[in-house]
C-alpha positions in Angstrom: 3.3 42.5 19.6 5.9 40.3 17.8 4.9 37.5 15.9 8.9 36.4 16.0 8.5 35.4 19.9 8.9 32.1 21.3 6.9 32.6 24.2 3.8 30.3 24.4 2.0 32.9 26.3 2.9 35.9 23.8 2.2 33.8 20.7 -1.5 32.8 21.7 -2.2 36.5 22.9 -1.1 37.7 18.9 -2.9 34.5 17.9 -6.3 35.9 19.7 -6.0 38.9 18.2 -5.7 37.1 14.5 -9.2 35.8 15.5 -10.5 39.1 16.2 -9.6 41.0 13.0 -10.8 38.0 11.0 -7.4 36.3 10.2 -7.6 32.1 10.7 -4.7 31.8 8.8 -2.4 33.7 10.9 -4.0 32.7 14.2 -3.2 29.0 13.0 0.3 30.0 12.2 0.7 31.4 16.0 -1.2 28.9 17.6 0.6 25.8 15.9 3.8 27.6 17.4 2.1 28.2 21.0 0.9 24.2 20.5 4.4 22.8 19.9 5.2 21.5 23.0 3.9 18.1 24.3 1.4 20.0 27.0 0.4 22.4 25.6 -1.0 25.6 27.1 -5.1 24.8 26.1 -5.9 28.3 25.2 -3.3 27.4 22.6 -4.7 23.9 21.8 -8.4 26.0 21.6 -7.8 28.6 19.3 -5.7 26.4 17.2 -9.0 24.4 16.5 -11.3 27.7 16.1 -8.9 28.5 13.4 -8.5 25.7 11.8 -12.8 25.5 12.1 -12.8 28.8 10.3 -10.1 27.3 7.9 -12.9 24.8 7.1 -9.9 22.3 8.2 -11.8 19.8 9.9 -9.2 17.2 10.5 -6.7 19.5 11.8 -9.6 21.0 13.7 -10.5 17.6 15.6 -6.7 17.2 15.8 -6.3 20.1 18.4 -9.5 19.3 19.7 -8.6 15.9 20.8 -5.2 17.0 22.1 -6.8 19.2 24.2 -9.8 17.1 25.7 -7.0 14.7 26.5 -5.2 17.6 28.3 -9.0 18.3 30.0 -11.6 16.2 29.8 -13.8 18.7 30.9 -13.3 21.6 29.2 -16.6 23.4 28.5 -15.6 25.3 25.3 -13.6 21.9 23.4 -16.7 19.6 24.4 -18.8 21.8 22.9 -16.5 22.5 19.9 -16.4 18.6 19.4 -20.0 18.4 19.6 -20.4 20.7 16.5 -17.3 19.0 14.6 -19.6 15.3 14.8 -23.4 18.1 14.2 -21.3 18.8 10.7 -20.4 14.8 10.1 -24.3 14.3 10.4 -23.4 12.0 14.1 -26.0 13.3 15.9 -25.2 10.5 19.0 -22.3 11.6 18.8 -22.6 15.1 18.9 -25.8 15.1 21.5 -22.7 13.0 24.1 -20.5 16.1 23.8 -22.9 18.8 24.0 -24.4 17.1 27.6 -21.0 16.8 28.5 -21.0 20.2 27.8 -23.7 21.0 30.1 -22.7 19.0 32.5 -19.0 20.3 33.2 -20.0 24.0 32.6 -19.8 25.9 36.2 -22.5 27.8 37.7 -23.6 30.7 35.5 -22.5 33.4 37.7 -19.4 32.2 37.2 -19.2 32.7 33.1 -18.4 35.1 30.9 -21.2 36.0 28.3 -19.8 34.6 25.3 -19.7 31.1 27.4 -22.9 31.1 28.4 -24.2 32.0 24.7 -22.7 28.6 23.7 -23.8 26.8 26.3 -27.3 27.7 25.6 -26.8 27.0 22.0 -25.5 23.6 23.3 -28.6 23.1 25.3 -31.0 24.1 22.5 -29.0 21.3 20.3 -29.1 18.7 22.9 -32.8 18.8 23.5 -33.2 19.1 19.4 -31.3 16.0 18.9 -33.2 14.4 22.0 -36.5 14.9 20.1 -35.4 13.8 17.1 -34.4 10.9 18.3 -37.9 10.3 20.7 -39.6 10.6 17.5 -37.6 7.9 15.6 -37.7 5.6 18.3 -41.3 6.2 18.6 -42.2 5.5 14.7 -39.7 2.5 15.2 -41.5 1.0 17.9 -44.9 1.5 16.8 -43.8 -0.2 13.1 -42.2 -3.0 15.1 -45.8 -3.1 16.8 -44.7 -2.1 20.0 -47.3 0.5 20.8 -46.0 2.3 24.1 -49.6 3.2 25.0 -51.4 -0.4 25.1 -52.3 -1.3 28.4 -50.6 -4.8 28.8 -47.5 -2.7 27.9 -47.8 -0.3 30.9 -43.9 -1.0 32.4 -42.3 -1.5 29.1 -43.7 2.1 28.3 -42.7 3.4 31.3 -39.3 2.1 30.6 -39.1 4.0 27.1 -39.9 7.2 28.9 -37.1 6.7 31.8 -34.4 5.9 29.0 -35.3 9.1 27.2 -35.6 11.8 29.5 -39.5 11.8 29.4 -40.0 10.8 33.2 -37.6 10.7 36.6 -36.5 7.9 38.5 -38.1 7.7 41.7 -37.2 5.0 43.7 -38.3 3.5 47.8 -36.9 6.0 50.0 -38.4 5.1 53.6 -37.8 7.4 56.1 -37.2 4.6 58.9 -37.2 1.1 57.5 -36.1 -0.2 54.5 -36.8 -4.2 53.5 -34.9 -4.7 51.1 -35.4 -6.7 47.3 -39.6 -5.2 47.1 -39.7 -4.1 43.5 -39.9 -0.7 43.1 -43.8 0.2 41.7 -45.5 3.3 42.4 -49.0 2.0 41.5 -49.7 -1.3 42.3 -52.1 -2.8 39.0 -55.4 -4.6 40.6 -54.5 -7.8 39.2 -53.8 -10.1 43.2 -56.2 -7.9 45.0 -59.4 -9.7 44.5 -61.0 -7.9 47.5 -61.0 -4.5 46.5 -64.2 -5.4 44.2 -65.8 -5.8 47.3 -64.4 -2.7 49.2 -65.7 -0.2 46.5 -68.9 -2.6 46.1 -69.5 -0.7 49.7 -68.7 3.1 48.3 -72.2 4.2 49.1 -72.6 2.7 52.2 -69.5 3.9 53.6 -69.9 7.7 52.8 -73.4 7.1 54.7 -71.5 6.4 57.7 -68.8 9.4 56.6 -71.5 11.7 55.9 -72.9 11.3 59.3 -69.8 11.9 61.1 -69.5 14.8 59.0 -73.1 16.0 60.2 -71.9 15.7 63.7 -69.1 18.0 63.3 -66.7 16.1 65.8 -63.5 14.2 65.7 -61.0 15.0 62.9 -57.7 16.1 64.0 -54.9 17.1 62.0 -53.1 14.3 59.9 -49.4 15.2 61.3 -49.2 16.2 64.8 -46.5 17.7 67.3 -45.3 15.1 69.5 -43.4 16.7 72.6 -40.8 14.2 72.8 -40.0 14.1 69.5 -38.4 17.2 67.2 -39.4 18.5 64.6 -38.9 16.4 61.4 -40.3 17.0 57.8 -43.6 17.9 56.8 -43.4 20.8 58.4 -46.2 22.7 56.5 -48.9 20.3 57.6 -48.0 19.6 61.0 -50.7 20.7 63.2 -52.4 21.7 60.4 -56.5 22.0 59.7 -56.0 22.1 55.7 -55.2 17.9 56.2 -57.0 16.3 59.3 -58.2 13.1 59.6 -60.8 10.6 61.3 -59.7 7.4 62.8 -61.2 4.3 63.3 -57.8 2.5 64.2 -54.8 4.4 64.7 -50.9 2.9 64.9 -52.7 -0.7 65.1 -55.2 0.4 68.3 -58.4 0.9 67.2 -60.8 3.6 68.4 -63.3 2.0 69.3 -65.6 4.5 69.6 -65.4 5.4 66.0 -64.7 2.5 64.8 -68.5 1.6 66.4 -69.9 4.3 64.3 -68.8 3.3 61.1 -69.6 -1.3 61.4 -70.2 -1.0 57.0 -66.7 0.6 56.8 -65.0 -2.0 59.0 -67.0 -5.2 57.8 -66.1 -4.2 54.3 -62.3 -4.0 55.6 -62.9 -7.4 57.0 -61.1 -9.1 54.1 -58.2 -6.8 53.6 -54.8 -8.0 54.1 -54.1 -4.8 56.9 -50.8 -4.3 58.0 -51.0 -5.5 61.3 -47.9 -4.3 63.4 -48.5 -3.9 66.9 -48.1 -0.4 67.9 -47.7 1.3 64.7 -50.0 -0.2 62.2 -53.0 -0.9 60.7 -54.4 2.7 60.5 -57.8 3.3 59.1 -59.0 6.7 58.9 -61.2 9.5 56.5 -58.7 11.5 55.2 -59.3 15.2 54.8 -58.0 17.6 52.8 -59.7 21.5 52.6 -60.4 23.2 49.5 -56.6 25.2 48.1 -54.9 22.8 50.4 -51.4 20.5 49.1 -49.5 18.4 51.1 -46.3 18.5 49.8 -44.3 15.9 48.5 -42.5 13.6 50.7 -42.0 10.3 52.1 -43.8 7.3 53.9 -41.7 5.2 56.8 -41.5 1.9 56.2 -41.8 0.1 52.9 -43.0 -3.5 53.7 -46.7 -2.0 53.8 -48.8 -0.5 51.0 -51.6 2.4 51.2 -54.8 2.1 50.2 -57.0 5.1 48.8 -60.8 4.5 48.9 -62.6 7.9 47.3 -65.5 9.3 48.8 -66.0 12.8 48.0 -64.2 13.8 45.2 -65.4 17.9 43.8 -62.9 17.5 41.2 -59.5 19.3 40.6 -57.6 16.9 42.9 -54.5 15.2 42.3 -52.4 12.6 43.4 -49.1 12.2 42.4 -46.4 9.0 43.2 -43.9 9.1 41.7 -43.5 10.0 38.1 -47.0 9.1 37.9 -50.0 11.6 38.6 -53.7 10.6 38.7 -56.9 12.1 40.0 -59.4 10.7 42.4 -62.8 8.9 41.1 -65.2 8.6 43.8 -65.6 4.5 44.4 -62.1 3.6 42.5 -59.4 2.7 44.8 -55.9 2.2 44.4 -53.1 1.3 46.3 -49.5 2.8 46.0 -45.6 2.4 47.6 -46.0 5.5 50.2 -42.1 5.1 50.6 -41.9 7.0 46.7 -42.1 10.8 46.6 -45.8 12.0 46.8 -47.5 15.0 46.8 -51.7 15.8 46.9 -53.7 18.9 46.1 -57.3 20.3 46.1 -57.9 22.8 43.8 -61.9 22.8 44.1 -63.7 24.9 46.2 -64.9 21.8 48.5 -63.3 19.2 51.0 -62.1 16.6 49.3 -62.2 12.9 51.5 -61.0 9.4 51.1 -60.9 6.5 53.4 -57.4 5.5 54.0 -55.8 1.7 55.1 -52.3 0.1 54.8 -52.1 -3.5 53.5 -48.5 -5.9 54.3 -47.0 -5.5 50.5 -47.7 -9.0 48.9 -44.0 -9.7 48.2 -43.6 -10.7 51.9 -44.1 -14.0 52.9 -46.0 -14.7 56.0 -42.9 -15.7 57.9 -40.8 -12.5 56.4 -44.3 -10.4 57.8 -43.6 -12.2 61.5 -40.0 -11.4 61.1 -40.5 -7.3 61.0 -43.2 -7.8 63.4 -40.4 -9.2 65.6 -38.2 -6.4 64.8 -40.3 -3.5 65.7 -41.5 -5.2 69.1 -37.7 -5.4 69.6 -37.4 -1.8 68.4 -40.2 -0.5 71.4 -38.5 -2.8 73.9 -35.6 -0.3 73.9 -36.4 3.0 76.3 -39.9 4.2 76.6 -41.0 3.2 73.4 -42.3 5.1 69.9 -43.8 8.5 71.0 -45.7 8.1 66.9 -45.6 5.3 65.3 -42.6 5.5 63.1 -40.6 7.2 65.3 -37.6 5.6 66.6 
């Protein structure tokens, strides 16, 4: 091919070829003529700055590099070429930006050639070298400032640290019905305000007396999430109707069963001081929770996010998990907690045994009482309309 042609097209085909038998003088010669006009062909504008990178011409090499990111912004190949130019200035915030803009423009893979998708990877395996390196300064940092990320009273601001770099997700309130807005977004609510659950795991023993009885009896737990005929199908399909996660109710979408409720007077006087969340229709429910050994519910999310659950553990054979969130703990028989159900959550049994906890929902505390009246008010308005909720958070 002549290297005497004008043609933009002709001159960064001869300057390819340069690149291939190892010339970076002559591909710069080509590709400086293929670059001339003011928009440029980028194929021109790119291997005008591989040569000039193999030239060990870094100006000139950012030059072209520049000229074509301007051109587009996106281009996989010149982000991650710009990353390396500021990895060889020693900018590693700089260079870690253009490599995950790298990563974030680049296509699916299917849809690369080979020699893309070896940069990209190299510009992954950069990215999360740079991302350590700079966790561990800001760790060291911290802690010689004396801001130890693990002390207790600095639980949030920890958590915060780990959001910023990549260490944990955002999960925010994602009700499935109702959404009040302004509730700050916590996944596990700290004891501090809820005097009375002292009281309600003072009762542990006596309570799984009365569960342990039921138990013995071998009647009344039904699953957690069942069909209702005039309803479709939403999520949670793997546990609908399931006997993995069944449950025991003493009050169920605010009605209590009396019945049961009769059978277990320890478990309701020790509720007795609980702020439940009393809705008519839908809410409080109080019930033994069940879930079989192997069994998971999956993760998902809870309706409404003016209320809080409540977890009360009873039997606990080990190996099960809770998770909220970005946040995972694991049941202690008699220490309860209480969490935003409206926040992705997921629980498991890995034991060999049943593993159940005594279950409630409390109004969150955020809500004044008049605020608390006001979605009362709304949901009797909601059940006005038809035939009513078929379940309790249906519309």
């Amino acid at each position: 091919m002549s290297t005497t042609s004008s043609d933009p097209r002709a001159l960064v085909q001869a300057g390819a070829l340069a690149l291939n038998r190892r010339d970076p003088a002559g591909a710069r010669d080509l590709f400086e003529r293929a670059a001339q006009a003011p928009h440029a062909d980028p194929a021109a504008l790119l291997g005008l700055a591989i040569a000039c990178r193999d030239l060990g011409d870094a100006a000139a090499r950012l030059k072209a590099l520049d000229r074509l990111l301007a051109q587009e912004p996106r281009h996989v190949r010149g982000l991650i070429l710009k990353g390396d130019h500021f990895h060889e200035a020693d900018d590693p915030r700089a260079a870690a930006t253009f490599y995950g803009a790298a990563l974030a423009a680049a296509p699916p893979p299917e849809r690369l050639p080979p020699e893309i998708l070896s940069e990209l990877r190299r510009a992954r395996a950069m990215t999360d070298r740079y991302q350590q390196d700079y966790a561990n300064h800001l760790d060291a940092a911290l802690s010689a400032a004396g801001l130890v990320p693990d002390a207790p009273e600095m639980a949030r601001f920890s958590q915060s640290v780990d959001l910023m770099l990549g260490r944990r997700t955002l999960y925010l309130q994602q009700p499935r019905h109702y959404y009040f807005p302004g509730l700050p977004q916590i996944q596990f609510y700290y004891r501090s305000g809820f005097d009375w659950l002292d009281g309600l795991e003072a009762a542990t023993d006596a309570i799984r007396t009365e569960l342990l009885a039921i138990l013995a009896e071998g009647e009344g737990f039904v699953p957690y999430a069942q069909t209702q005929p005039d309803r479709p199908f939403g999520g949670r399909h793997a546990v609908r109707d399931s006997p993995d996660w069944t449950a025991f109710f003493l009050w169920k979408d605010g009605v209590a069963q009396s019945d049961a409720a009769d059978r277990c007077p320890v478990t309701m006087a020790a509720l007795r001081d609980v702020p439940l969340c009393a809705i008519e229709g839908r809410s409080p429910s109080i019930l033994f929770s069940r879930l079989k050994p192997g069994a998971r519910i999956p993760p998902h999310h809870g309706f409404i996010n003016a209320r809080l659950i409540g977890h009360l553990p009873l039997i606990v054979p080990g190996a099960c998990g809770f998770r909220v969130g970005n946040e995972t703990r694991f049941w202690r028989e008699g220490e309860a907690w209480l969490f935003d159900d409206t926040i992705e959550h997921e629980a498991w049994n890995d034991s060999d045994q049943d593993r159940i906890i005594l279950i409630f929902d409390i109004w969150r505390p955020e809500l004044t009482p008049a605020e608390r009246d006001m979605v009362r008010g709304l949901f009797s308005a909601v059940d006005s309309y038809g035939s009513g909720p078929a379940q309790a958070w249906g519309v």
